[in-house]
Structures are given as structure tokens and as C-alpha cells.
C-alpha positions as semicolon CSV with decimal commas, in nm:
position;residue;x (nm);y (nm);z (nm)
1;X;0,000;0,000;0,000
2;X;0,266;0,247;0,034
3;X;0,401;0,412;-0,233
4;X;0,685;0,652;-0,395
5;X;0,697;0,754;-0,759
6;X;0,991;0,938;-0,876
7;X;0,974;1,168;-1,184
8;X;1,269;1,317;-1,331
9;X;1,361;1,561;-1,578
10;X;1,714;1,346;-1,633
11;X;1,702;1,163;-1,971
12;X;1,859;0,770;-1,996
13;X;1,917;0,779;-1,656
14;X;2,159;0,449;-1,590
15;X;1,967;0,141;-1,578
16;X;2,168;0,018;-1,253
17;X;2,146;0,305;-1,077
18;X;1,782;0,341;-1,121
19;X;1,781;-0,042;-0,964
20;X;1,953;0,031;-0,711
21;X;1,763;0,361;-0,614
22;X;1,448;0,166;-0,643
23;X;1,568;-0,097;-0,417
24;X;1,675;0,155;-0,160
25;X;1,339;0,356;-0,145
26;X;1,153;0,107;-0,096
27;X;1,293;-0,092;0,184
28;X;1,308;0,299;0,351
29;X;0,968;0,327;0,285
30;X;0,900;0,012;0,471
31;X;1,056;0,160;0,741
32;X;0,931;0,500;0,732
33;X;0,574;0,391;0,747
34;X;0,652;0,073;0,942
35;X;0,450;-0,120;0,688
36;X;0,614;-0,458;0,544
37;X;0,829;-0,400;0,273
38;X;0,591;-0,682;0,032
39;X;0,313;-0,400;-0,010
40;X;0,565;-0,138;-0,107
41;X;0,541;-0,021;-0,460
42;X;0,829;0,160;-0,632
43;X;0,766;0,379;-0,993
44;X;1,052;0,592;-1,190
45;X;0,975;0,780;-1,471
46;X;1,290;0,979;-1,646
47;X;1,306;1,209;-1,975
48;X;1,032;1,382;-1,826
49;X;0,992;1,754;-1,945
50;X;1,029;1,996;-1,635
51;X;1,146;2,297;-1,488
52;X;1,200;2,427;-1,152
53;X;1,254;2,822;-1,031
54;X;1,247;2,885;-1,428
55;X;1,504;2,650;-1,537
56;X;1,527;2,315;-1,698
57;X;1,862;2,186;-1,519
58;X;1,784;1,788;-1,376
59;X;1,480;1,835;-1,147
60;X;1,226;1,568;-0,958
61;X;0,931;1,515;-0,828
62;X;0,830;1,267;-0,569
63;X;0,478;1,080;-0,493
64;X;0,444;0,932;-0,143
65;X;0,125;0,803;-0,088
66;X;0,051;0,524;0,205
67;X;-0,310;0,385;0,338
68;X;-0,308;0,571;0,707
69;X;-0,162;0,886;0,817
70;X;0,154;1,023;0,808
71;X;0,291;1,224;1,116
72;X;0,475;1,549;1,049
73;X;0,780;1,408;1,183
74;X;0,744;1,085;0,957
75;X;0,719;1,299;0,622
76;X;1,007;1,523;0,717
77;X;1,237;1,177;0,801
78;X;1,134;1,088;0,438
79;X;1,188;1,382;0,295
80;X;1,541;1,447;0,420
81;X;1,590;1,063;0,361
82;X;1,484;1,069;0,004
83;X;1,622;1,338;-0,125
84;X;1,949;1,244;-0,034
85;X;1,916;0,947;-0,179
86;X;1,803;1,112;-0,543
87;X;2,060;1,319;-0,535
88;X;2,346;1,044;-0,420
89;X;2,260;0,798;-0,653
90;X;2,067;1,011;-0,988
91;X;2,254;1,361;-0,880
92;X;1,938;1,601;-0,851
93;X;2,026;1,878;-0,614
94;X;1,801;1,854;-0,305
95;X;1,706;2,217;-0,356
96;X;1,534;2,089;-0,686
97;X;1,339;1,839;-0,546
98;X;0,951;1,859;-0,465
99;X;0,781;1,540;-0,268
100;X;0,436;1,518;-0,208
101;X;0,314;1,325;0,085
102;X;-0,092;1,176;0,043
103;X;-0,279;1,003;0,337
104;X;-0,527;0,733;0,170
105;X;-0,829;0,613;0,350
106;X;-0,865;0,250;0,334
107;X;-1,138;0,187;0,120
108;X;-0,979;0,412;-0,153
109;X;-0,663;0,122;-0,224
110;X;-0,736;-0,114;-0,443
111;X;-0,538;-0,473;-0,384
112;X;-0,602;-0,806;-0,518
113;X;-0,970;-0,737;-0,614
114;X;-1,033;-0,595;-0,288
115;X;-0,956;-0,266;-0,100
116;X;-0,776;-0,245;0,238
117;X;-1,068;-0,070;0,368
């Protein structure tokens, strides 16, 4: 039920690097919302056309969504913890990095033809 989708603005973005940042956001996700790491879902989409403060230099966006709430100090864990990983292993900046955090109420998550509400 949790999940994090990472756009990016950086084109052809190395295959094994994207593995390997995919790997490590979701087993932090697991942790972050203390939620077993077999519901996590991880998404990357590169090449995608963006800008940030006016220009077009490598930018991302981030999609954290999770069945439950999220505590202030939970998102702001995630967000320092995910931007430095973006920017170790893909090289965005922090400072050009926007994550949005979404509560989802049970019955609005779909799962293996049922919902978890």
C-alpha cells in the first residue's frame, strides 16, 4: 500500500542506478511507514519535461502516498531521507526536489480485487 513515484527531468538515466535507487526507497519506505516491505510499490519515470525556479537543469518530483496517516515528523524523516538518496545515486540537487506526501483512507486502495478498507 505504500508508495513513492519518482519523476525526473534526467534523460537515460543508468539502468543500474535506477535499480539500485528503487531498491533503496523502498525498503526505507518500509521503514518509514513501518508497513512490510511486500506491499511497497516503487515507480521511476525519467526524460520527463520539467522545470524548476524557471530552469530546466535535472529536477524531480516525488509521490508518497501510504493507506493511514503520516505524522509530520514521519514525512520530514522521508523527505530528508529521500532526497538524499536522489541526489546520491541520480545527482538532482536537493534544492530541486519537490515530494508530495498523500494520506489514503482504506477503502480508496485497491489490492487483489479488494480494497484495504
Amino acid at each position: 500500500m505504500p508508495l513513492i513515484k519518482v519523476q525526473t527531468s534526467i534523460v537515460n538515466p543508468d539502468s543500474a542506478q535506477v535499480t539500485d535507487l528503487l531498491k533503496h526507497l523502498s525498503a526505507a519506505l518500509a521503514k518509514h511507514t513501518r508497513k512490510p516491505e511486500t506491499y511497497v510499490m516503487t515507480a521511476f519515470e525519467s526524460g520527463v519535461p520539467m522545470t524548476f525556479g524557471g530552469t530546466t537543469d535535472p529536477t524531480c518530483y516525488i509521490e508518497i502516498k501510504s493507506v493511514g496517516s503520516m505524522t509530520p515528523d514521519q514525512t520530514q524523516s522521508m523527505s530528508q531521507d529521500f532526497c538524499q538518496q536522489i541526489e546520491q545515486l541520480i545527482a538532482v540537487p536537493v534544492d530541486r526536489i519537490y515530494i508530495e506526501f498523500a494520506d489514503a483512507k482504506g477503502y480508496m486502495w485497491g489490492w487483489n480485487g479488494a480494497t484495504f478498507g
